[in-house]
N, C-alpha and C positions, 0 to 999 in steps of 0.2 A: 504494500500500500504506500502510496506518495506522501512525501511530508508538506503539510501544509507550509504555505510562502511565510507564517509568522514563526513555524518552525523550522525552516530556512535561515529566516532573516539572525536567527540566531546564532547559526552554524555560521552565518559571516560575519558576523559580528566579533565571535571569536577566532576569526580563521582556519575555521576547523578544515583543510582540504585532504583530501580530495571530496570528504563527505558534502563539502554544498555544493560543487559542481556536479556530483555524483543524483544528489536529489533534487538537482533545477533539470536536469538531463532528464529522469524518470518523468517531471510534472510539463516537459516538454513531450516527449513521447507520449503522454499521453492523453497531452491534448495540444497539440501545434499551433494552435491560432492563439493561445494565450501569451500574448504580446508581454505582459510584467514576467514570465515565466523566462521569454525569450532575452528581454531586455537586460535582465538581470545573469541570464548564465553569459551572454557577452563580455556583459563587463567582467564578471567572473573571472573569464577566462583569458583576458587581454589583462587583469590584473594580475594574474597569479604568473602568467607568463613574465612581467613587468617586474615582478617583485619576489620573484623566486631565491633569489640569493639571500634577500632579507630574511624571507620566510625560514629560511635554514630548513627545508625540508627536499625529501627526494618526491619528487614529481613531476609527472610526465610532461614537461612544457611545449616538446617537439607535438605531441599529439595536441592538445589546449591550442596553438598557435595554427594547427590546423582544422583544428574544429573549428574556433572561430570564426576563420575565413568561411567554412562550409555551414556554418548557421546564420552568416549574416547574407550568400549567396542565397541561403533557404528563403526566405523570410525577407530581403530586400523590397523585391515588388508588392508583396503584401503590405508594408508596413513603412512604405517610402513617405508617406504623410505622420508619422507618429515620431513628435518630436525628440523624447525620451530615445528611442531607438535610433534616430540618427544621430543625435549627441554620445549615445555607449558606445556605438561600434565607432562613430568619429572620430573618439577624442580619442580610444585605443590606437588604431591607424596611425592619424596626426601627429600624435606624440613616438609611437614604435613601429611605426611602419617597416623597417628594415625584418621586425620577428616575426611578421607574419606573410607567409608565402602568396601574393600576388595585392598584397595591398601598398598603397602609397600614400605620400605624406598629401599630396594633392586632394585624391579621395574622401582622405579623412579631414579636411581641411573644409571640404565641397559637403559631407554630412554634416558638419558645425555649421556652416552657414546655413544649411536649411533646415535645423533644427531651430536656428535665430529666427529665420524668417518666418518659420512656423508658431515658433512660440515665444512671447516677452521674455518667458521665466528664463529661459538660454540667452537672448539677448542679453537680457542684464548679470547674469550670473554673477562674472569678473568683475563688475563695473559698481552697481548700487544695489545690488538685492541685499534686504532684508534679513537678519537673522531667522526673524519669524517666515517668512517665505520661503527662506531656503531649509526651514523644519518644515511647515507643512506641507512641501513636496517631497522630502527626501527621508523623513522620519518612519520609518517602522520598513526602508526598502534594503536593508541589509547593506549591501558592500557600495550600495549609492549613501546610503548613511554614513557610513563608519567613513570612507575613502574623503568626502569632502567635511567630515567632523561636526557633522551634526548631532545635536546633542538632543 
C-alpha cells in the first residue's frame, strides 16, 4: 500500500532516501496524473543527485539523474501549464544541467520562465515574497519545504 504524500513529506523532511523516492515512485505508478506526486519525486530526484556527497550516503545517483530526465519527458506535455512542475524540473536543469543526461542549462532556464509567466508566486520568489507566502505554498510539501526552509 502507498504512503500517503503527509507521510512522505516526512520521509523528506528527514532525508530519509532512498525511502521517499522509493514511495513518491509507488504513488506515481499508481496513479500518473497526480501532478504533486510527480512534482515532488522530481525535485526529489535532481536533489539527491545534487546533494549526494552531503548526504554521505551510497545511492544510486547515475539511475535518479536518469529517471528524472524520463519523468519529466513523461509528464512534460501533460503538465506544461503547471507552474510548480516547470519551476522542479527547471531549477534542477538550470542549476545541474551537466548531471542529467540530455538536459540543458537553456531548458531549465526556458521552464523558470514559464513557470514566472504562469504564476506570481515564481515571479517573485527571489525578489519580494513573503514569508507567509512562501509557507503557504511550500508548507507540508516535503523537500519543496525543507530545500527553501520553510518553517
Amino acid at each position: 500500500m502507498a504512503l500517503s504524500l503527509d507521510d512522505i513529506h516526512e520521509l523528506e523532511i528527514r532525508q530519509e532516501y532512498p525511502a521517499a523516492i522509493d514511495a513518491l515512485e509507488e504513488l506515481v505508478r499508481s496513479d500518473p496524473s497526480d501532478a504533486e506526486a510527480v512534482i515532488r519525486l522530481g525535485f526529489n530526484l535532481w536533489y539527491v543527485v545534487a546533494e549526494a556527497e552531503r548526504l554521505q550516503a551510497s545511492l544510486p545517483t547515475q539511475h535518479y539523474a536518469s529517471r528524472f530526465m524520463e519523468l519529466f519527458r513523461q509528464h512534460r506535455d501533460a503538465l506544461a501549464d503547471n507552474p510548480d512542475f516547470c519551476w522542479a524540473f527547471g531549477q534542477g536543469m538550470n542549476m545541474f544541467w551537466w548531471a542529467f543526461p540530455g538536459a540543458t542549462e537553456q531548458l531549465g532556464k526556458s521552464l523558470i520562465d514559464t513557470a514566472c509567466r504562469l504564476d506570481g508566486f515564481w515571479s517573485r520568489f527571489w525578489t519580494d515574497l513573503t514569508e507567509a507566502e512562501g509557507a503557504g505554498r511550500l508548507r507540508g510539501r516535503g523537500i519543496l519545504q525543507r530545500y527553501y526552509n520553510v518553517r
